[in-house]
C-alpha positions as CSV (number, residue, x, y, z in Angstrom):
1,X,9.5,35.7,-1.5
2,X,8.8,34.7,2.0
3,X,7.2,31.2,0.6
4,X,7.2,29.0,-2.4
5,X,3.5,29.1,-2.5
6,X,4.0,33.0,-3.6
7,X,7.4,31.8,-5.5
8,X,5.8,29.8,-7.8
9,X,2.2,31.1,-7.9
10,X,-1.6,29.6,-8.9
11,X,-0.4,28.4,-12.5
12,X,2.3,26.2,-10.7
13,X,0.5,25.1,-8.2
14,X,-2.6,24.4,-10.4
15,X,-0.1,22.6,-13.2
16,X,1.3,20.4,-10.0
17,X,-2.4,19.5,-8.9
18,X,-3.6,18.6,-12.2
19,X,-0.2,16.7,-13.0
20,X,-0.3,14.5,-9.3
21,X,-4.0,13.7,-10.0
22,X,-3.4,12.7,-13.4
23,X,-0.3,10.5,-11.8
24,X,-2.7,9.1,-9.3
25,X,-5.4,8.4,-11.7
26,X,-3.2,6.4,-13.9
27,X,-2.2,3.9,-11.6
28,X,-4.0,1.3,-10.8
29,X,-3.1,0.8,-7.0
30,X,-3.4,4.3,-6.5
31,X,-6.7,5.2,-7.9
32,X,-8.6,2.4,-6.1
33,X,-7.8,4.6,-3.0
34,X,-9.7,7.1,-4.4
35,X,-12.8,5.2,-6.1
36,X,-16.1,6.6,-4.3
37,X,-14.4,9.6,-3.4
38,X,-15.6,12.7,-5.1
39,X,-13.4,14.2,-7.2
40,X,-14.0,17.6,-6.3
41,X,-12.9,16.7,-2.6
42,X,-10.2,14.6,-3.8
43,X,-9.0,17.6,-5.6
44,X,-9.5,19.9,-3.1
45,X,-7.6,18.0,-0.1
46,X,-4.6,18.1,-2.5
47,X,-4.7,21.7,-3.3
48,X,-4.9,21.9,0.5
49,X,-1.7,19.5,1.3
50,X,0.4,21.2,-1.3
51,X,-0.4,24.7,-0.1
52,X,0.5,23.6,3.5
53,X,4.1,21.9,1.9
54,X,5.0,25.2,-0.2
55,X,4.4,27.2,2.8
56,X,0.8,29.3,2.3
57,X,0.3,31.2,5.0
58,X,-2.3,30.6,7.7
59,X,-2.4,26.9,6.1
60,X,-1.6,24.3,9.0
61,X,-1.6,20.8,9.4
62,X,-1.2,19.3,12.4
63,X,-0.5,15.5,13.1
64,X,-4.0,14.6,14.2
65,X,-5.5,16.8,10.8
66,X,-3.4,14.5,8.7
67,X,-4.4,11.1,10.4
68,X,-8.1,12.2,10.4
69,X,-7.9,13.3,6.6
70,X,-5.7,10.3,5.6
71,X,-7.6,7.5,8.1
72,X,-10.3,6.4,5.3
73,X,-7.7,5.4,2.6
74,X,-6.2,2.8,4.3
75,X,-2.9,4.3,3.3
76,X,0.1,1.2,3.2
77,X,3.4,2.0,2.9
78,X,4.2,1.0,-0.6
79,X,1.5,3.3,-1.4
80,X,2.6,6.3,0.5
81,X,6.2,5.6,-1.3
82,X,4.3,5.5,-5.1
83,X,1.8,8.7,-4.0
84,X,5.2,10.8,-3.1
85,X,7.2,9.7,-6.2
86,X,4.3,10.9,-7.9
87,X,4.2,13.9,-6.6
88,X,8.2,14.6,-6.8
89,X,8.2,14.0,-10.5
90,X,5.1,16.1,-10.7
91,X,7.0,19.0,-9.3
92,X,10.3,18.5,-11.4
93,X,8.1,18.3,-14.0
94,X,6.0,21.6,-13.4
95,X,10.1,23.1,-13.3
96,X,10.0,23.6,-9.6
97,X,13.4,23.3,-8.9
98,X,14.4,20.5,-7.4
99,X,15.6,22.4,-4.1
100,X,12.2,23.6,-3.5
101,X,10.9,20.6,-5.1
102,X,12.9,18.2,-2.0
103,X,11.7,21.5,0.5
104,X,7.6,20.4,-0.5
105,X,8.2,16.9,-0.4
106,X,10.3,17.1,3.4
107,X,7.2,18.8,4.7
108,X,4.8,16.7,3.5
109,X,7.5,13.2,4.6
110,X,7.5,14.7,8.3
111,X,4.3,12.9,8.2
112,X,4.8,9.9,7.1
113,X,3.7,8.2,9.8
114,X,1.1,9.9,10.5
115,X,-0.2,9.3,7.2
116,X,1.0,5.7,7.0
117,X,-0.2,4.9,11.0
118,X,-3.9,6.7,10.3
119,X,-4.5,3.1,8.4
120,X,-4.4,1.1,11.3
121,X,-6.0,3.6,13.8
């Protein structure tokens, strides 16, 4: 495996997807982020941001791609802290181990202020 987007394959990815939106949806905080957004685009960015964490090939995200996709949700930190827990019992949960589990959540964290700073831009 030269990835852990081949390691773990479409039905892990797609159980992590469906499991992080499901997290997102059910809180409160989280989902007002996302209210007028279209699901399928919601959806879609995340399939996209996980690909990029587990390594997908030819999937890049640079600095300025995260701040641009991230600027409209206003993203505070307390948010950004309750959108990554999500997403890290989301992947224990979908039996990634937690190796690669803390491997997709570093590459995503790199960003954290980009993701964080794009509110204020």
């Amino acid at each position: 495996m030269h990835n852990l987007f081949d390691k773990y394959g479409a039905a892990v990815i797609a159980d992590v997807i469906r499991g992080f939106h499901q997290r997102v949806l059910a809180s409160p905080k989280l989902r007002a982020m996302f209210e007028g957004l279209p699901p399928e685009d919601v959806i879609g960015h995340q399939i996209k941001l996980i690909a990029f964490a587990m390594g997908k090939p030819h999937q890049r995200y640079t600095s300025a791609d995260m701040a641009r996709d991230h600027h409209r949700l206003r993203l505070r930190t307390a948010e950004y802290e309750e959108l990554m827990h999500a997403l890290q019992e989301t992947l224990l949960e979908a039996r990634v181990d937690y190796k690669d589990a803390r491997q997709i959540f570093s590459a995503i964290d790199r960003h954290r202020t980009d993701l964080v700073a794009a509110a204020v831009r």
